[in-house]
C-alpha positions in Angstrom: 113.5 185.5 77.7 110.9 183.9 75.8 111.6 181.6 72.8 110.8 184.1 70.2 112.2 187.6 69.2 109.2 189.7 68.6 109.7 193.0 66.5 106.4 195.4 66.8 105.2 198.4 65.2 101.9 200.7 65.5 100.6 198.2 63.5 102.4 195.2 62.6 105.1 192.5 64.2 106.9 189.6 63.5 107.7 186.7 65.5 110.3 184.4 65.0 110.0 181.6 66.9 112.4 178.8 68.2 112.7 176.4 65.0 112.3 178.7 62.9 108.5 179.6 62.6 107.2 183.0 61.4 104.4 184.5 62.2 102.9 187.5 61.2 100.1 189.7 62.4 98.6 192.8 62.6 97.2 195.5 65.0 95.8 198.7 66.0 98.5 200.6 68.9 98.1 199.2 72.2 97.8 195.8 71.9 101.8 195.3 71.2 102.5 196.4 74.6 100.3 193.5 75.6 101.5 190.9 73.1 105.1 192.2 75.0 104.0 191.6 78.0 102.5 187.8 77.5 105.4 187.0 75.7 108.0 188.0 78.8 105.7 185.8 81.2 106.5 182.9 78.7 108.8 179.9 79.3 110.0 177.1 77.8 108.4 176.4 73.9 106.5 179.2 74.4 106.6 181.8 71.6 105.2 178.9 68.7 102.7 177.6 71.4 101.2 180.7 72.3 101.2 182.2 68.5 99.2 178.6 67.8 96.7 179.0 70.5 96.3 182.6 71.5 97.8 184.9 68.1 95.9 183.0 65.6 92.5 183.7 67.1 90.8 186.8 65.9 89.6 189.4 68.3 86.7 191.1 66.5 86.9 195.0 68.7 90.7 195.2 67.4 91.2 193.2 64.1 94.0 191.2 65.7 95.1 188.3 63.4 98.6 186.0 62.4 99.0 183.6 60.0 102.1 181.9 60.0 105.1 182.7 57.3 104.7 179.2 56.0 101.5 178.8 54.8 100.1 175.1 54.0 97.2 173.6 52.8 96.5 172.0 55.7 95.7 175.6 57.4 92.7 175.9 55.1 91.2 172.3 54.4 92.2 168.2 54.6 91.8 166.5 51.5 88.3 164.3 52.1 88.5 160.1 51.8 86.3 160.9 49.0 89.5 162.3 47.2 92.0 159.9 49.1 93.4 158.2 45.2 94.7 161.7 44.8 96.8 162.3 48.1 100.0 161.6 46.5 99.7 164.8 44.4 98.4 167.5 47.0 101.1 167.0 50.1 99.3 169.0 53.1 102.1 170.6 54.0 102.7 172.5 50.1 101.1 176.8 50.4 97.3 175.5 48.8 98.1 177.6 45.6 101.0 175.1 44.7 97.8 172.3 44.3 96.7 173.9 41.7 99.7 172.6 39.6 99.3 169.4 40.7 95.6 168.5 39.2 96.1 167.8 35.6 98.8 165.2 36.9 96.6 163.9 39.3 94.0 163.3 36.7 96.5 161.4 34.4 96.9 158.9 37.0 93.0 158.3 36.6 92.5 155.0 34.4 89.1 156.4 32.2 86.5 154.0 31.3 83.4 153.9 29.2 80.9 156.0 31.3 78.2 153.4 32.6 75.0 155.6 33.1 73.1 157.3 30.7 74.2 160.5 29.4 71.0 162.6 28.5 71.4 163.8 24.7 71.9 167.1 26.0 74.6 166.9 28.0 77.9 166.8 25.9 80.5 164.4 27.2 84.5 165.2 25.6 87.5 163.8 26.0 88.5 161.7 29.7 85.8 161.9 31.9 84.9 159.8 34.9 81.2 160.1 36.5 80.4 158.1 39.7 77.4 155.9 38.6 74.9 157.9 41.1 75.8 161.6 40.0 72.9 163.5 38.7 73.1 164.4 35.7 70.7 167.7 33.9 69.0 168.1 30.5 71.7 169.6 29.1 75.3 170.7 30.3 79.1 170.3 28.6 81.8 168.2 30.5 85.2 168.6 28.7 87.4 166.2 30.6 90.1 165.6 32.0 87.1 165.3 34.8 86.4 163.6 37.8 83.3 163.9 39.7 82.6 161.8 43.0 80.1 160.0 44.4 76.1 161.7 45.1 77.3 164.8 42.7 74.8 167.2 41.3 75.3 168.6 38.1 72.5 170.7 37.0 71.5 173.2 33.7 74.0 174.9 31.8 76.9 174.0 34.0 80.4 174.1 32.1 83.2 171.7 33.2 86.3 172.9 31.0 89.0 170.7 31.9 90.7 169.4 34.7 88.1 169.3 37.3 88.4 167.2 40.4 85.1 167.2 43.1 84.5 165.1 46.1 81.3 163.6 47.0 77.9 165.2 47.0 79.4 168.6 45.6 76.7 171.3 43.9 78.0 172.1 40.5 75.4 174.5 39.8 73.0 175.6 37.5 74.8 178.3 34.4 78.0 177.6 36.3 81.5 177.5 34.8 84.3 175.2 36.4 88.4 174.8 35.4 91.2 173.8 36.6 89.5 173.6 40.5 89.5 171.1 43.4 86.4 170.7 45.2 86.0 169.0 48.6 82.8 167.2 49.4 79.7 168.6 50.0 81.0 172.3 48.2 78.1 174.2 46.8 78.3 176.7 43.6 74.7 176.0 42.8 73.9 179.3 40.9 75.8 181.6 38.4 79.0 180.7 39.6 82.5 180.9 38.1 85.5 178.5 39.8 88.7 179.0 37.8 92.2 177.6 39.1 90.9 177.5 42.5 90.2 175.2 45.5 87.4 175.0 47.5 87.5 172.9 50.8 84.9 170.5 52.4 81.4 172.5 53.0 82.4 175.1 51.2 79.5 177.3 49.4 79.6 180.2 47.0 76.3 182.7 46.9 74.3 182.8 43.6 76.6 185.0 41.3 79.7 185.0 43.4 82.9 184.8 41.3 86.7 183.6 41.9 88.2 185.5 39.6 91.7 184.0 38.5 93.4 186.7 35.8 94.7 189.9 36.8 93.6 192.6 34.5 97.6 193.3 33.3 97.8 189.5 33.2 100.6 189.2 35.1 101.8 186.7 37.8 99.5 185.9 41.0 100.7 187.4 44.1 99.2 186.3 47.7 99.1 189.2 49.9 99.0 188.1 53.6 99.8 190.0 56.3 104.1 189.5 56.5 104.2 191.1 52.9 103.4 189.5 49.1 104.2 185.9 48.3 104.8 185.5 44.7 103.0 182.6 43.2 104.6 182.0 39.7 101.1 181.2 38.7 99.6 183.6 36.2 96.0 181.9 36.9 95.4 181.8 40.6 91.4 182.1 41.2 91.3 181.9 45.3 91.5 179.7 48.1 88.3 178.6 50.7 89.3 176.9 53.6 86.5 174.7 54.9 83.0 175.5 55.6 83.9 179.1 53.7 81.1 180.6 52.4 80.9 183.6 50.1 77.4 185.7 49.4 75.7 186.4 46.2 77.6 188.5 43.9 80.6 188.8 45.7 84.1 188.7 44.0 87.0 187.2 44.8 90.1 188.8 43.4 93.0 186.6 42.1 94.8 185.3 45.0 92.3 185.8 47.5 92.9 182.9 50.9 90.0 182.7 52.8 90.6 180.8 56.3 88.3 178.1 57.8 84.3 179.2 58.0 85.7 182.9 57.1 82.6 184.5 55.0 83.1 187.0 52.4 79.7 189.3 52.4 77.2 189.8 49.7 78.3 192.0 47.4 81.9 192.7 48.5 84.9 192.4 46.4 87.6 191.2 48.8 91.7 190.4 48.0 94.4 189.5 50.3 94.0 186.7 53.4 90.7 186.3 55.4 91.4 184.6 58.6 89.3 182.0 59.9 86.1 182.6 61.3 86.3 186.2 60.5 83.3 188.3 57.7 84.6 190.8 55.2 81.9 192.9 54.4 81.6 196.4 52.5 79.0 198.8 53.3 77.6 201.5 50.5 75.1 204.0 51.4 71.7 203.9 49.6 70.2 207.3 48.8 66.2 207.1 48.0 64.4 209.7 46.7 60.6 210.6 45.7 59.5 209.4 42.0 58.8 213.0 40.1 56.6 211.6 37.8 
């Protein structure tokens, strides 16, 4: 018998493995009878093993995916050295949503001094903000602290920093772009038209001109994270999304509140995804496009 007990459906199954890890996953009919049979040829240790290595990997003809009942942060990014002051608060093993509560404390622990550089007289500067001594700076923007930006940032035109804003080095914080409550890894890009609101983004990430992480549901009730074992409630009534490193997300895209997107997953131009990505996968949407002759 293998170390696992694995329950399967036409299109779903849960595995519980020895020590008490779930995983859940989904499928088109068929491939349980092979999960079935891999599983029976297993010994020793086997059922978490082979859910690590084999389960989690996509297979792009069937849409076979798992993601483990416990999800951690750690699934979707590691905190950069850039960020390493702030460790204590954002434990690698917490689900990544439960960060999000975590920021304004981590920015308390910040001791704010007088900025050093020059602030360009359009750029308003409010309340506790620290700015490494190389970020760049634009003609005009508004930084309402609490606010930490790291080293080789790039702030440019019209961005809006609202509070409790924590980004790594050499992050994008783009041009007409709005930023709260958010975590940013080094090196993420929202360069263009971008709104990040009580979200993470990992290392490399990179939102498309336009693309949104929208963080309010429209009845304003609580965040739920819908992966593929059922609905995890959040108790967070602004949850914006989740990108696991080297994520990327195309112009105009939206993110729905609560939206997990694995490592290097990538969310299509133009689609407006919800629920868990898993890594190294594309969501996309296709419309059709009807042209016609002009009749004037």
């Amino acid at each position: 018998m293998p170390a696992g007990r694995l329950f399967s459906g036409p299109a779903s199954f849960q595995l519980t493995a020895e020590g008490g890890d779930q995983y859940f996953g989904l499928f088109p009919a068929g491939v349980a009878q092979l999960v079935e049979h891999h599983l029976a040829k297993v010994d020793v240790e086997s059922s978490s093993l082979f859910a690590r290595s084999i389960l989690r990997k996509p297979l792009v003809s069937s849409g076979f995916f798992v993601i483990r009942g416990a999800v951690k942060a750690s699934d979707f990014l590691t905190l950069p050295e850039s960020l390493a002051r702030f460790a204590p608060f954002f434990p690698a093993e917490l689900p990544p949503w439960e960060w999000l509560k975590h920021i304004g404390a981590a920015l308390e622990s910040v001791e704010f001094g007088p900025l050093f550089q020059a602030i360009p007289s359009g750029v308003h500067v409010e309340g506790k903000v620290w700015l490494h001594g190389n970020v760049k700076l634009p003609a005009y923007a508004t930084i309402i602290g609490p606010v930490w930006i790291g080293e080789g940032c790039d702030i440019r035109p019209g961005a809006f920093l609202r509070g409790n804003v924590i980004a790594g080095a050499g992050c994008v914080l783009g041009n007409a772009s709005e930023f709260k409550n958010c975590l940013l890894g080094d090196r993420v890009q929202a360069p263009h038209y971008n709104y990040v609101g009580d979200s993470i983004l990992g290392n490399h990430a990179h939102l498309g001109a336009g693309a949104i992480c929208s963080n309010l549901r429209l009845d304003q009730a609580e965040v739920s994270v819908r992966l593929p074992g059922g609905t995890v409630a959040t108790g967070l009534r602004k949850f914006g999304a989740v990108l696991g490193e080297a994520a990327e997300v195309g112009c105009n895209a939206v993110l729905n509140p609560g939206s997990l997107l694995g490592r290097r997953a990538l969310v299509a131009p133009g689609t407006v995804f919800s629920g868990y990505l898993p890594p190294a996968t594309i969501a996309r949407s296709r419309q059709s496009v009807l042209t016609v002759p002009r009749r004037d």
